[in-house]
GUZADREN-261299 format. One record per residue (C-alpha): residue in one letter; y, x, z. Coordinates in nm, 4 decimals, padded with zeros to 6 digits. Layout:
<sites>
[site 'A' [Y X Z]] ...
</sites>
This chain:
<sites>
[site 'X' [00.0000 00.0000 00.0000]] [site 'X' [00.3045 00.1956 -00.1088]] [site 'X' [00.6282 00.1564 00.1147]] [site 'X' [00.9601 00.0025 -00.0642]] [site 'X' [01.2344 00.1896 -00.1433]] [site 'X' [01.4210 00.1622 00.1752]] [site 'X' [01.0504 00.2904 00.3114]] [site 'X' [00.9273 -00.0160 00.4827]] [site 'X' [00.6233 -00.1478 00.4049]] [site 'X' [00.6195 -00.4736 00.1494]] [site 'X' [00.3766 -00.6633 00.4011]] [site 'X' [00.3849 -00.7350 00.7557]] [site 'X' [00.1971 -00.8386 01.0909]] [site 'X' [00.2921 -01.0856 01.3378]] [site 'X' [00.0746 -00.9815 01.6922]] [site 'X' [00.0164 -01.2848 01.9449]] [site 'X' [-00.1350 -01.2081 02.2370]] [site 'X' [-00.3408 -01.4453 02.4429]] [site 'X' [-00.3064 -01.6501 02.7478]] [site 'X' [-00.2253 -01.4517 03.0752]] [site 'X' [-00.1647 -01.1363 02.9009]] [site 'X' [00.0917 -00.9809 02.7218]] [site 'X' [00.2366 -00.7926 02.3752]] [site 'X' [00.1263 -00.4956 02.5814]] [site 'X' [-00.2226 -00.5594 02.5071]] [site 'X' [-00.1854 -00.5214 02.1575]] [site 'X' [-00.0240 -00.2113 02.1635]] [site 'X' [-00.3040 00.0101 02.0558]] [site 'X' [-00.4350 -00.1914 01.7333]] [site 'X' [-00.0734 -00.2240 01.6468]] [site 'X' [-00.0100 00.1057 01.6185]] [site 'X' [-00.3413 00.1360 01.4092]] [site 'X' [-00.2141 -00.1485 01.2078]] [site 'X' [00.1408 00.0475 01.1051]] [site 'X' [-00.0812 00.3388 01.0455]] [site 'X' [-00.2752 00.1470 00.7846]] [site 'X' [00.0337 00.0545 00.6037]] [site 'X' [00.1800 -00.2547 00.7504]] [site 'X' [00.5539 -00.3372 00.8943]] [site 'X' [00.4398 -00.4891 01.2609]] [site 'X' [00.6651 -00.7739 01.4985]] [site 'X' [00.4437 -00.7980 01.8217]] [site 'X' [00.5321 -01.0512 02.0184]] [site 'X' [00.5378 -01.1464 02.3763]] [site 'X' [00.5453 -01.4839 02.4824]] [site 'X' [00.5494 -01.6832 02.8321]] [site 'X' [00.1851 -01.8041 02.7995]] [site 'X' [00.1308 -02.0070 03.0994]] [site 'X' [00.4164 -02.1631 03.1450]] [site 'X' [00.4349 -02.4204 02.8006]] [site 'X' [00.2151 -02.5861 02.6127]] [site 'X' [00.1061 -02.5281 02.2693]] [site 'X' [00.3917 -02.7057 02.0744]] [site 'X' [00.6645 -02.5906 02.2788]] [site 'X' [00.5515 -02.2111 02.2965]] [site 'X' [00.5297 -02.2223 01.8779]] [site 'X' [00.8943 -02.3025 01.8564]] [site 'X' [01.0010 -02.0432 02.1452]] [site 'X' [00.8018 -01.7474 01.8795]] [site 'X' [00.9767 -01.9080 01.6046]] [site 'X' [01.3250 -01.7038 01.6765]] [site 'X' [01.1190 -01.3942 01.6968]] [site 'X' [00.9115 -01.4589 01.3479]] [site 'X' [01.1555 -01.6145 01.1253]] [site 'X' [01.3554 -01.3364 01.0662]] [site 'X' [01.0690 -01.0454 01.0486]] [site 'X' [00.8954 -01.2668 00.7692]] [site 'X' [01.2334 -01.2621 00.5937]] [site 'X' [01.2465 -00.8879 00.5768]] [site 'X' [00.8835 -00.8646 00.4679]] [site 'X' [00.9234 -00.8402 00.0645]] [site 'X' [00.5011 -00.9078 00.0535]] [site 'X' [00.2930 -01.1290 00.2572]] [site 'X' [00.3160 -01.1680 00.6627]] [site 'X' [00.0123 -01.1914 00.8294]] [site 'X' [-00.0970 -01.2822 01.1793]] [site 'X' [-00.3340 -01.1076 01.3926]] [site 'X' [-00.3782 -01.3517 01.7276]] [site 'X' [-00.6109 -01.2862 02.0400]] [site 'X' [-00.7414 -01.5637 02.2435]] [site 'X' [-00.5254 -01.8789 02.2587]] [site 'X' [-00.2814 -01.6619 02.0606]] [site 'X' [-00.5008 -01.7859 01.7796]] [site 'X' [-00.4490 -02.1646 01.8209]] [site 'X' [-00.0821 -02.0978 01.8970]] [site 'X' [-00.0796 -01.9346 01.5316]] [site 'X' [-00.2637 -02.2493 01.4030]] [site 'X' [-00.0002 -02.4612 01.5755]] [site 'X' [00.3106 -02.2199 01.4458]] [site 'X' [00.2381 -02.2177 01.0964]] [site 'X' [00.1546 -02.6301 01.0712]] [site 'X' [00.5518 -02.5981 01.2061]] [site 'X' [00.6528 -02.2927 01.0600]] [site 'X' [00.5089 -02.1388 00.8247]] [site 'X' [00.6532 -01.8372 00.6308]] [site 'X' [00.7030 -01.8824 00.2215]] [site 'X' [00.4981 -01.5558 00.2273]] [site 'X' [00.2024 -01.6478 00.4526]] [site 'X' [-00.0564 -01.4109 00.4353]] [site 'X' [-00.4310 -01.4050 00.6229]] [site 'X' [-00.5183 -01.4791 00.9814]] [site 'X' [-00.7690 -01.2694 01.1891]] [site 'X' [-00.8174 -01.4241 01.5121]] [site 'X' [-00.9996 -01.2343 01.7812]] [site 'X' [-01.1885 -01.4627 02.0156]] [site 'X' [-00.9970 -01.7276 01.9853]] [site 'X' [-01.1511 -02.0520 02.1246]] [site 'X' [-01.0988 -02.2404 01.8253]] [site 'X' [-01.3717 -02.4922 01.9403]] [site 'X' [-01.2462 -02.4695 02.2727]] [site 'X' [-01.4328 -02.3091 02.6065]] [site 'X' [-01.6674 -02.4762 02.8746]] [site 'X' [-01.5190 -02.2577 03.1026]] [site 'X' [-01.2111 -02.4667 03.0669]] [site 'X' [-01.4165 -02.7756 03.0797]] [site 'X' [-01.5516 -02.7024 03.4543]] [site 'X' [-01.2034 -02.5903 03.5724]] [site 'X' [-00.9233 -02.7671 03.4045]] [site 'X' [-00.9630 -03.0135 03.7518]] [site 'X' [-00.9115 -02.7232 03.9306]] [site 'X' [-00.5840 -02.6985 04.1574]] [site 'X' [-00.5787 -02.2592 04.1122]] [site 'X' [-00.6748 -02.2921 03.7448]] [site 'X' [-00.4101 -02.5347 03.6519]] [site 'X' [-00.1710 -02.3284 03.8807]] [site 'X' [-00.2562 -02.0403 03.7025]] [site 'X' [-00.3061 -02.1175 03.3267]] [site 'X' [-00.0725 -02.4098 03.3353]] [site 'X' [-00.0286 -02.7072 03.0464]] [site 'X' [-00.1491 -02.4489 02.8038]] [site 'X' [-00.4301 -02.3791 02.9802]] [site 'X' [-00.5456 -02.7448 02.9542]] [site 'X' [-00.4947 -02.7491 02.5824]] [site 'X' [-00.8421 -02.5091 02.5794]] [site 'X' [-01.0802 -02.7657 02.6885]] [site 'X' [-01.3598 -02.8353 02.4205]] [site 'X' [-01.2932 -03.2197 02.3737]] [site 'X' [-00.9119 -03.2319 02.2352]] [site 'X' [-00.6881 -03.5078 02.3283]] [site 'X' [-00.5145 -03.7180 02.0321]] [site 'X' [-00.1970 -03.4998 02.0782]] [site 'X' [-00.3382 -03.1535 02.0654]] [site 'X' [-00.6022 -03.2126 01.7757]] [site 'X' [-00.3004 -03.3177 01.6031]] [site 'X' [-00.1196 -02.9809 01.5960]] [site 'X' [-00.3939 -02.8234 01.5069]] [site 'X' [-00.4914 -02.9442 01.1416]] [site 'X' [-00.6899 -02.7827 00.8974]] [site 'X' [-00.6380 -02.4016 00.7626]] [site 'X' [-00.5452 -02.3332 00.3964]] [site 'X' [-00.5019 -02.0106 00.4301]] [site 'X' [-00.7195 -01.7289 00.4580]] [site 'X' [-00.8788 -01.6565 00.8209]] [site 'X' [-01.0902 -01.4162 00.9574]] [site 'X' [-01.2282 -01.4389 01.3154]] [site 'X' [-01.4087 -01.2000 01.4846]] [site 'X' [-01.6777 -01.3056 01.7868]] [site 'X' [-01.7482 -01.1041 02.0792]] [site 'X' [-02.1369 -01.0942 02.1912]] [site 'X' [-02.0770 -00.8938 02.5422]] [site 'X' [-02.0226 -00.9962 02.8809]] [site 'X' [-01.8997 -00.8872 03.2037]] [site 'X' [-01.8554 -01.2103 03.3964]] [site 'X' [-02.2350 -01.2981 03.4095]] [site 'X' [-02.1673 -01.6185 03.6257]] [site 'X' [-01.9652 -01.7390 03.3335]] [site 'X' [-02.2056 -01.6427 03.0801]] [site 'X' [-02.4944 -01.7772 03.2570]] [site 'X' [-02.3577 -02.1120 03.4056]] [site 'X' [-02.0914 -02.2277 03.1996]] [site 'X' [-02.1308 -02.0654 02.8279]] [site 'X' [-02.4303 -02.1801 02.5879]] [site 'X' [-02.5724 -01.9357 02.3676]] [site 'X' [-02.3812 -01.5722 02.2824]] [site 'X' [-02.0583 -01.5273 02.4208]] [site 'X' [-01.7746 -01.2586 02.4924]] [site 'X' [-01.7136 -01.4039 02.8735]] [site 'X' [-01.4798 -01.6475 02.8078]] [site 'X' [-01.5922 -01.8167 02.4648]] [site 'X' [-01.9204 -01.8736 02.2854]] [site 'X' [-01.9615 -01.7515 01.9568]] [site 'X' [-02.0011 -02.0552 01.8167]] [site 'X' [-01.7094 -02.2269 01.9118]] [site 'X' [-01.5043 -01.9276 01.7629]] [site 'X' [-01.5819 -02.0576 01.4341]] [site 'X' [-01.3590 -02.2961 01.2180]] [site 'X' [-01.4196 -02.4804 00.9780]] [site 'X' [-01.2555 -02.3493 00.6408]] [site 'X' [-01.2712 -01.9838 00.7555]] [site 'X' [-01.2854 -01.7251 00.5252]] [site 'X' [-01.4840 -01.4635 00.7012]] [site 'X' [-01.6977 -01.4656 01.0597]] [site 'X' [-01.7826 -01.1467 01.2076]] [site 'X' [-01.9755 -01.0666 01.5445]] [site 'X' [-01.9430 -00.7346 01.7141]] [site 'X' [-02.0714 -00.5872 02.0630]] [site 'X' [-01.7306 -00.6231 02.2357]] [site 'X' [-01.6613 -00.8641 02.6085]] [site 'X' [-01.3329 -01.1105 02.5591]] [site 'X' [-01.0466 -00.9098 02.7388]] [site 'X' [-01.1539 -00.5063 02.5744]] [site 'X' [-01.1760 -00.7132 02.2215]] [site 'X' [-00.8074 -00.5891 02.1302]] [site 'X' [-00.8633 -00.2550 02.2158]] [site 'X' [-01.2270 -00.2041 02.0756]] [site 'X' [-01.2602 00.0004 01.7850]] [site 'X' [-01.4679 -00.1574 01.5371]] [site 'X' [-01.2613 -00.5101 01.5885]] [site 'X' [-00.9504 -00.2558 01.4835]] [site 'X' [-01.1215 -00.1433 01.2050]] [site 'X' [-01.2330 -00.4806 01.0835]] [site 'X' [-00.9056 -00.6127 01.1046]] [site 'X' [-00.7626 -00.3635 00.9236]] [site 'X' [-01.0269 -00.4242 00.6410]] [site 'X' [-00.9274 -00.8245 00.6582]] [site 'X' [-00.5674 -00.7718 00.5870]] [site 'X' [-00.6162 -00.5763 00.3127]] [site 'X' [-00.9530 -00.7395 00.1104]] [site 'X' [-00.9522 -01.0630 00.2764]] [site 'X' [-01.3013 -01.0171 00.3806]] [site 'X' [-01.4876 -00.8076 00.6620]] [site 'X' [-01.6826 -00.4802 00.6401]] [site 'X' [-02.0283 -00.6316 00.6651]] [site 'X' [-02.1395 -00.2876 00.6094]] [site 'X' [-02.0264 -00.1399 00.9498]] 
</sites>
């Protein structure tokens, strides 16, 4: 990907972290990102203190005028619930120039773990209206900000645990910790990917890097990895 001539690069990638963490945790694929040829905007957002709808227009600001600047495509790469708050942001917003999605255990199906706690006083302290918008059966309001992609997406499924009360109790079948592998999936995706990473190292692990990298270039993952 060759640079324009005031040497930024054509394309660029919007980084949204998931809930309860922050732009920090992006920080290392970024960098690995602008190394691979791509103008970056990483973005830190208050996750547990909105919901869904109102935290896409409060990362609106911050996108707008980065997607502007971007003479190719802008992409998103999302962890997490940063995933669904993409899928919610570009139903609102999306750029003229939308590129592809990766989405990094995002519970696009939603999480059981959510399902047993959403009740709870310290979890909805916690994770707050956001946090209730990650339960597996959607209410009327929050299925409808999240309609069906047409746009390229690429999501890439953790198989490893470290929370094995979560993973034995709450999740069916493979999961990362926090989601199953099954509910990462969504309908209309391009490209599905599992790798031997837990939920909250996922951003940091080198082969999800790597396979992100390949996404936002081809489209499609390196099933050859």
């Amino acid at each position: 990907m060759t640079s324009t001539p005031s040497g930024r690069p054509p394309e660029g990638v919007v980084f949204l972290h998931g809930i309860s963490r922050s732009f920090r945790s992006f920080i290392p694929m970024q960098k690995a990102v602008e190394a691979a040829g791509f103008a970056t905007r990483n973005i830190g957002y208050p996750s547990r203190e909105k919901a869904l709808s109102a935290l896409a227009d409060d990362i609106h600001p911050a996108i707008a005028p980065f997607a502007e600047m971007n003479e190719g495509c802008t992409h998103f790469v999302c962890h997490s619930m940063g995933g669904l708050l993409a899928r919610v942001y570009l139903a609102r917003h999306r750029p003229a120039r939308l590129g592809r999605v990766v989405m990094l255990g995002t519970p696009n199906g939603g999480s059981e773990i959510a399902d047993v706690m959403k009740n709870w006083l310290l979890y909805r302290l916690y994770f707050g209206p956001a946090g209730q918008q990650l339960v597996t059966a959607r209410d009327a309001t929050t299925e409808a900000l999240l309609p069906p992609v047409d746009y390229p997406v690429g999501i890439i499924a953790g198989d490893r645990s470290l929370d094995p009360i979560t993973s034995r109790f709450m999740l069916p079948g493979a999961d990362d910790g926090r989601v199953t592998v099954a509910r990462t999936k969504l309908d209309g995706m391009a490209d599905h990917i599992v790798i031997p990473a837990s939920h909250a190292v996922m951003v940091k692990n080198k082969e999800a890097i790597a396979q992100t990298i390949a996404f936002l270039h081809d489209g499609r993952f390196n099933a050859s990895r």
